[in-house]
C-alpha positions in Angstrom: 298.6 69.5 124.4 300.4 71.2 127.8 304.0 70.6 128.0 305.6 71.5 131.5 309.3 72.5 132.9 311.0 72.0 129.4 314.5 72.6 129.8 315.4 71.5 126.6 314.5 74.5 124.6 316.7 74.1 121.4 315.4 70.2 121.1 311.9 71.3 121.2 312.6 73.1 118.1 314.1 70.8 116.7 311.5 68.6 117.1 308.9 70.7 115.5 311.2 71.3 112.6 310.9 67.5 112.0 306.7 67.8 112.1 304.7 67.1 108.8 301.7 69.1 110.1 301.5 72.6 111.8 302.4 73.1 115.6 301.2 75.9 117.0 302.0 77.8 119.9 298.7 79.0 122.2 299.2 82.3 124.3 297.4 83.0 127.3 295.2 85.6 125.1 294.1 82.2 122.9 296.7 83.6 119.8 298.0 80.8 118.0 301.9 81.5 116.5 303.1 78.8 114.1 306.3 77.7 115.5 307.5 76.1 112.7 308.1 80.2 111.7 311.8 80.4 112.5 311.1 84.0 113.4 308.3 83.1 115.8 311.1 80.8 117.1 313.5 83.4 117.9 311.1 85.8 119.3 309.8 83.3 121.7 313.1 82.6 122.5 313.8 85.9 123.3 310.7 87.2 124.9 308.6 84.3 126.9 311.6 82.0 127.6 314.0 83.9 128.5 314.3 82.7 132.1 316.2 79.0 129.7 313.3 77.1 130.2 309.3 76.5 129.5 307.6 76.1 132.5 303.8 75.6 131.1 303.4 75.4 127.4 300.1 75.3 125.7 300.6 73.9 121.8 298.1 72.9 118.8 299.3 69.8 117.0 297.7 68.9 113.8 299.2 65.3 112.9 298.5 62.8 115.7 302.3 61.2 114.4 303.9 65.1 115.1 302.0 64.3 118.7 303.7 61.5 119.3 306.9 62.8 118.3 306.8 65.9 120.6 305.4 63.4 123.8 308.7 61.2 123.0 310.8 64.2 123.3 309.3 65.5 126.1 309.5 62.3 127.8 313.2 61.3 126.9 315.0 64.9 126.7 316.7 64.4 123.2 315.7 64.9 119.5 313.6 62.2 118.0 315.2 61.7 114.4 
């Protein structure tokens, strides 16, 4: 799944904390960095999105429902609850 120009950084998250399955972050080098790691939260924060938004993200999603959730985000802007 590619997300693109996500603005919404601290949502995103938050989404992800909601997931039952594993999301996972893919980096250019084909790493994969469970984001549901509030460490490998902050240090993406910090390092990749620094500039306060995603422009092209590349994520593995394990449950097709965590899917959903993250496209429902993505498309409204707010936290799915």
């Amino acid at each position: 799944m590619t997300l693109e120009n996500v603005t919404n950084i601290e949502g995103l998250f938050e989404v992800i904390d909601q997931c039952k399955g594993r999301v996972e972050l893919v980096s250019e080098e084909g790493d994969q960095i469970n984001l549901k790691s509030k460490l490998a939260q902050l240090l993406s924060i910090a390092g990749v999105f620094s500039s306060g938004y995603i422009k092209e993200l590349e994520l593995n999603v394990e449950e097709p429902e965590d899917m959903d959730k993250i496209m429902e985000f993505v498309v409204s802007g707010e936290s799915v609850e």
